[in-house]
N, C-alpha and C positions, 0 to 999 in steps of 0.2 A: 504494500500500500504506500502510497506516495503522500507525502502534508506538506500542506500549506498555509501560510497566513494571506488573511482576508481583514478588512478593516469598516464596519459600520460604528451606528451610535449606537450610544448606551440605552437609548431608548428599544430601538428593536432588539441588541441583545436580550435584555430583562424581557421581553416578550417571547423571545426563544426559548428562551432558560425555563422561564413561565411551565409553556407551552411541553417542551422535553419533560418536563419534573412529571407534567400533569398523563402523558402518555406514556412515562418509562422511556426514553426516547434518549440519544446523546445526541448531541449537535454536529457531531458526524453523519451521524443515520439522518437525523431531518431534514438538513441543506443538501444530502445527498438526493434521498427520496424527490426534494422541493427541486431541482433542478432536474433532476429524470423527467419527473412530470410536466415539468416547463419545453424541454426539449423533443419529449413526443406527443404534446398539442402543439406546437409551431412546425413538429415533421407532420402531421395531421391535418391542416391547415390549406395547403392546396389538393389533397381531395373531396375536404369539405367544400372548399370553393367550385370545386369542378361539379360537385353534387347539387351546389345551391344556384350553379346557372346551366345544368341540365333542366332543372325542375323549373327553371322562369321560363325557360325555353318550349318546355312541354306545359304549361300552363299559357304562354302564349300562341301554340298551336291552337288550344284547346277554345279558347280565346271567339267567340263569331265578334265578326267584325261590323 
């Protein structure tokens, strides 16, 4: 495993810490998890798109004019 430093405020910290205490969690596991999930709804993202102007497409078929 590889580590690093990273640097926020004290505010989000304490919200982390919070957060970790209140799920059994270390701030390993959470920033990990919170970035997996950040990066496969943004890999996710242009097939939602392609999904959501298929359906305008087909609703504009659909469409009498």
């Amino acid at each position: 495993m590889k580590r690093f430093n990273i640097s926020m405020g004290e505010d989000s910290l304490a919200r982390i810490d919070t957060f970790c205490k209140s799920k059994g969690l270390t701030r390993s596991a959470l920033l990990t998890m919170s970035a997996m999930a950040y990066i496969e709804a943004q890999e996710a993202m242009p097939d939602l798109q392609k999904q959501i102007d298929e359906l305008r497409n087909a609703m504009e078929a659909l469409t009498i004019k």
